[in-house]
N, C-alpha and C positions, 0 to 999 in steps of 0.2 A: 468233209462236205464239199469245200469247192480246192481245185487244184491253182496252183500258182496260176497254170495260166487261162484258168477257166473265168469265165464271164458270168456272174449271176445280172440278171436282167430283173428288179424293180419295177413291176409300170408306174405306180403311183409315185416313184422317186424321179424330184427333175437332176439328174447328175449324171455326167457323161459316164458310161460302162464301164469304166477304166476305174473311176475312184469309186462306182459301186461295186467293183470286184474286190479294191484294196477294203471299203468297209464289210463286206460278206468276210474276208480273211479275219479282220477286228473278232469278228463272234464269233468265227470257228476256234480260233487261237487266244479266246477269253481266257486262259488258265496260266498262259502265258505271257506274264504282263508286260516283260520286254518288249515279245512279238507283237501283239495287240496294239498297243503301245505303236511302235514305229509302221504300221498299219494305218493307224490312226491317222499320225501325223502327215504321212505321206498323202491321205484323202483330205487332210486339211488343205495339205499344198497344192494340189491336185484340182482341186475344186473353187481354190481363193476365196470368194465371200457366196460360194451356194447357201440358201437359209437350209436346207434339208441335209446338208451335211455339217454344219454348223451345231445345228441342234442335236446330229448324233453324235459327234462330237463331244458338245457339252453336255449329255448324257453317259457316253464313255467316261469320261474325268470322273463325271460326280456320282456315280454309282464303284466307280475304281478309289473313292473318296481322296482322288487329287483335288483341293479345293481348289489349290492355285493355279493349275492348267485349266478348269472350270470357269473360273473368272475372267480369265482370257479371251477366253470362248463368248463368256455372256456377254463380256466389253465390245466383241467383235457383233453380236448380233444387236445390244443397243445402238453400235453405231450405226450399221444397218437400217434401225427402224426408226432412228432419228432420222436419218438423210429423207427416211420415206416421208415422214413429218414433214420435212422443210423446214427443221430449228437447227440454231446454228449450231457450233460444232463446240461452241464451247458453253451448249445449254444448261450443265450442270452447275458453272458458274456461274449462274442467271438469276433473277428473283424467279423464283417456283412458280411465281401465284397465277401470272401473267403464261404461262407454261400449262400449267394444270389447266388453268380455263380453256387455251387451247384443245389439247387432250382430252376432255370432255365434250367438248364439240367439234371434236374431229367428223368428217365426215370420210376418213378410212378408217372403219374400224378392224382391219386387217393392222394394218401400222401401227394402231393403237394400242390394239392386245398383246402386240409381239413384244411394243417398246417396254408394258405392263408385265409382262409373263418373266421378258430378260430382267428387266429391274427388279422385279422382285427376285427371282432370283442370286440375282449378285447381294442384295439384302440376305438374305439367306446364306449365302456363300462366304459373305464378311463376318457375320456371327460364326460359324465356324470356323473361321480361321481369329476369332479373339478379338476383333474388331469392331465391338460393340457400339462405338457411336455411330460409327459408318453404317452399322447396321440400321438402330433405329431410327437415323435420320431416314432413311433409303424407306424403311420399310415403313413408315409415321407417313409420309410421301404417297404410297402406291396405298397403304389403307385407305387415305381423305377421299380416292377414286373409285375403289371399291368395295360401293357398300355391300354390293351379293358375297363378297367374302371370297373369290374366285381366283383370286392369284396368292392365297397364304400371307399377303404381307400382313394383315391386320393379326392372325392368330402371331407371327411373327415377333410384331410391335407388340402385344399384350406379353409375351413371355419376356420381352425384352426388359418392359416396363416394372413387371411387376414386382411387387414389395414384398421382400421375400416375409412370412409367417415368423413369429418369435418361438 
């Protein structure tokens, strides 16, 4: 589909031609998971903290069910959408409550959703790698915010929780 040095052009992607040509090679070379793979990473490097390469990115990983290059990924887009918050950097050691109330009245609800969409996924992404309380803390977290049910933490946290049947 695209050659080494061809250019696929995105309009609705913000990422310079160069690292959407390295992610066009990712999906051509999907079978190949070396290639893809160093594809990948190279549009990682290529792009340093783009959010729209970021997230195919962490979509590459977690459909390749690399949990742990996944995590990385969603680490890098929390931080992200912290900084867009304006909480500090070591928010997660914080009391929550004073955080959340933020977060709920945010008035970017762009930063909001992202910092909701990545955390719960890293929730997500800690339960499959066996990391269960990480999980449900993560995911006990982003359910208290979301009553519509729109970012999976809560069905998350319910599977997490539940008592298993005799």
């Amino acid at each position: 589909m695209f050659a080494e040095n061809e250019s696929p052009i995105y309009t609705w992607y913000d990422a310079p031609d160069e690292t959407q040509r390295l992610l066009g090679l990712a999906v051509e070379h999907w079978q190949d998971d070396e290639r893809s793979r160093l594809y990948i990473e190279r549009a990682l490097v290529s792009a340093e903290n783009n959010l729209d390469v970021l997230v195919s990115a962490y979509r590459y990983f977690f459909y390749k069910a690399d949990a742990n290059a996944a995590l990385v990924v969603a680490d890098r887009v929390i931080a992200l959408a912290v900084s867009g918050l304006g909480w500090p950097e070591d928010w997660a050691q914080q009391d929550w409550e004073p955080l959340s109330r933020q977060l709920s009245n945010s008035n970017n609800e762009t930063q909001s959703r992202l910092f909701l969409s990545a955390y719960s996924g890293k929730g997500l992404l800690l339960a499959k790698l066996g990391r269960l309380a990480e999980a449900q803390k993560i995911s006990q977290r982003v359910a208290a915010l979301d009553p519509r049910r729109e970012f999976g933490a809560t069905t998350l946290f319910e599977v997490l929780t539940e008592i298993p049947a005799d």
